[in-house]
C-alpha beads as a LAMMPS data file, in Angstrom:
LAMMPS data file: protein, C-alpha beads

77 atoms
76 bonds

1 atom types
1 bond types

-500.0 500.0 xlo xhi
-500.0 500.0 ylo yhi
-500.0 500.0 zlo zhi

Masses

1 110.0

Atoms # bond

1 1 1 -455.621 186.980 -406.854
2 1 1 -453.574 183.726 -407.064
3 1 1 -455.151 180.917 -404.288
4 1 1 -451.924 180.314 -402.288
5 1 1 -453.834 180.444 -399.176
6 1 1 -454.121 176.818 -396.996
7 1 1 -458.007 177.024 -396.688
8 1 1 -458.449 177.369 -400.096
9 1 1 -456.201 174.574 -400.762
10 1 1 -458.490 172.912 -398.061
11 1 1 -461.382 173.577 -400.184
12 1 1 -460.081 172.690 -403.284
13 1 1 -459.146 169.012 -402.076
14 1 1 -463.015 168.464 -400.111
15 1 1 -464.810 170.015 -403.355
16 1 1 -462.976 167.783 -405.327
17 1 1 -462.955 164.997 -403.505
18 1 1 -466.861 165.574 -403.031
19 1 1 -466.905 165.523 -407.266
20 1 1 -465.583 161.748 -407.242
21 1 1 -461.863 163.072 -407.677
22 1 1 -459.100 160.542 -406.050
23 1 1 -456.518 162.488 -405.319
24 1 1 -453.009 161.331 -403.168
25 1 1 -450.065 162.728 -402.702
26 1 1 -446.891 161.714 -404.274
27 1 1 -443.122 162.715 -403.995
28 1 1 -443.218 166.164 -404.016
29 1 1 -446.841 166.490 -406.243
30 1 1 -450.080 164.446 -406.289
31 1 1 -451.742 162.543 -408.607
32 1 1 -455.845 163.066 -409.599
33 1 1 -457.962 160.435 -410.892
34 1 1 -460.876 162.100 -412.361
35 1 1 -464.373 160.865 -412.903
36 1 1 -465.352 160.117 -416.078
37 1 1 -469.051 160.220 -415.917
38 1 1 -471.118 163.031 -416.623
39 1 1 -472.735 164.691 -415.055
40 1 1 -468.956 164.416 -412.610
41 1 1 -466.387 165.263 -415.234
42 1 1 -468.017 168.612 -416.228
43 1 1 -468.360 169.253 -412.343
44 1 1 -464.553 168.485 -411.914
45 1 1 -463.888 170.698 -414.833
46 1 1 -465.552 173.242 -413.648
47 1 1 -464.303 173.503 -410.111
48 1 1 -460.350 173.157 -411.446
49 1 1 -461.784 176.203 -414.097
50 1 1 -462.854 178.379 -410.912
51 1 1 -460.014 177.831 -408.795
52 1 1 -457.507 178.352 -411.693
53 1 1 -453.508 177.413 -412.189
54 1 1 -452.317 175.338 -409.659
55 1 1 -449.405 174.415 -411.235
56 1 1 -447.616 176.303 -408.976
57 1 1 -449.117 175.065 -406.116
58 1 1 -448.239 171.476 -406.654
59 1 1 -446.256 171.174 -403.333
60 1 1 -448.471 173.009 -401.089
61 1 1 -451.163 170.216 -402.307
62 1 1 -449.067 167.435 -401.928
63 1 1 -448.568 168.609 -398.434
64 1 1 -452.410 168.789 -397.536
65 1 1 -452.742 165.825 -398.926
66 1 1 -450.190 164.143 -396.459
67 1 1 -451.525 166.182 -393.903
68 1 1 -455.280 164.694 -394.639
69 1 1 -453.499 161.103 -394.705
70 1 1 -453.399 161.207 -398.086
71 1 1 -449.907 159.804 -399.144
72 1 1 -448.960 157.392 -401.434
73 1 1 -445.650 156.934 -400.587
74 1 1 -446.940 155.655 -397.330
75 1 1 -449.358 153.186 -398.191
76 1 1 -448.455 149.201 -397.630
77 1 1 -447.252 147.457 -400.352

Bonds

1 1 1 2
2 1 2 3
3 1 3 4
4 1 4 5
5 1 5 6
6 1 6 7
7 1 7 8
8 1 8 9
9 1 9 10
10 1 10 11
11 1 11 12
12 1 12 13
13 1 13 14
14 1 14 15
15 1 15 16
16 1 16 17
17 1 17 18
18 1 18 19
19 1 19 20
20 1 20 21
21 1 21 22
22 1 22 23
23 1 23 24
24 1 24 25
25 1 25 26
26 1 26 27
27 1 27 28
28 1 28 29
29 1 29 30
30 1 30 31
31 1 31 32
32 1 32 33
33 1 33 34
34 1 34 35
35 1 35 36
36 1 36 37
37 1 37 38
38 1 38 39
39 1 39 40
40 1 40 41
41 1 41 42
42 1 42 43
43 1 43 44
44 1 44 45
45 1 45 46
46 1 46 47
47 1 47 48
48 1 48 49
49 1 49 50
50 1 50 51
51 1 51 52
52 1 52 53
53 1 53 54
54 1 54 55
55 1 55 56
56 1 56 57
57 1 57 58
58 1 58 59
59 1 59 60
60 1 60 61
61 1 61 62
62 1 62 63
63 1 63 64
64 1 64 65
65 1 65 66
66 1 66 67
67 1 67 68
68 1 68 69
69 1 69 70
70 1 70 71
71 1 71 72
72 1 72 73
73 1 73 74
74 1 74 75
75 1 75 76
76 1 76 77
């Protein structure tokens, strides 16, 4: 079952987020810096491993992430 749904979109961004992931949205996608300490990198990897391809979702992340206050674009220079 692909995870198109909002809340799980929700969840997603807040378990990530919760993993040490900074994550903003830009243009119509987002960027994701990762943690690279262990034991937070193999937690990242593993929740992006559950949840799947989100390629396809790129926009409807970018647009939580704006939602959430999350936007790049917007921030001062």
């Amino acid at each position: 079952m692909p995870h198109e749904m909002p809340q799980e979109i929700a969840a997603l961004v807040q378990r990530l987020f919760e993993a040490g992931c900074d994550m903003w949205a830009v243009k119509g996608g987002y960027v994701m810096n990762e943690p690279s300490d262990e034991p937070a990198s193999s937690v990242v990897e593993a929740i992006l491993a559950d949840f799947g391809p989100r390629d396809h979702l790129r926009e409807k992340i970018s647009d939580y992430l704006r939602l959430i206050g999350r936007d790049f674009d917007l921030l001062p220079p």
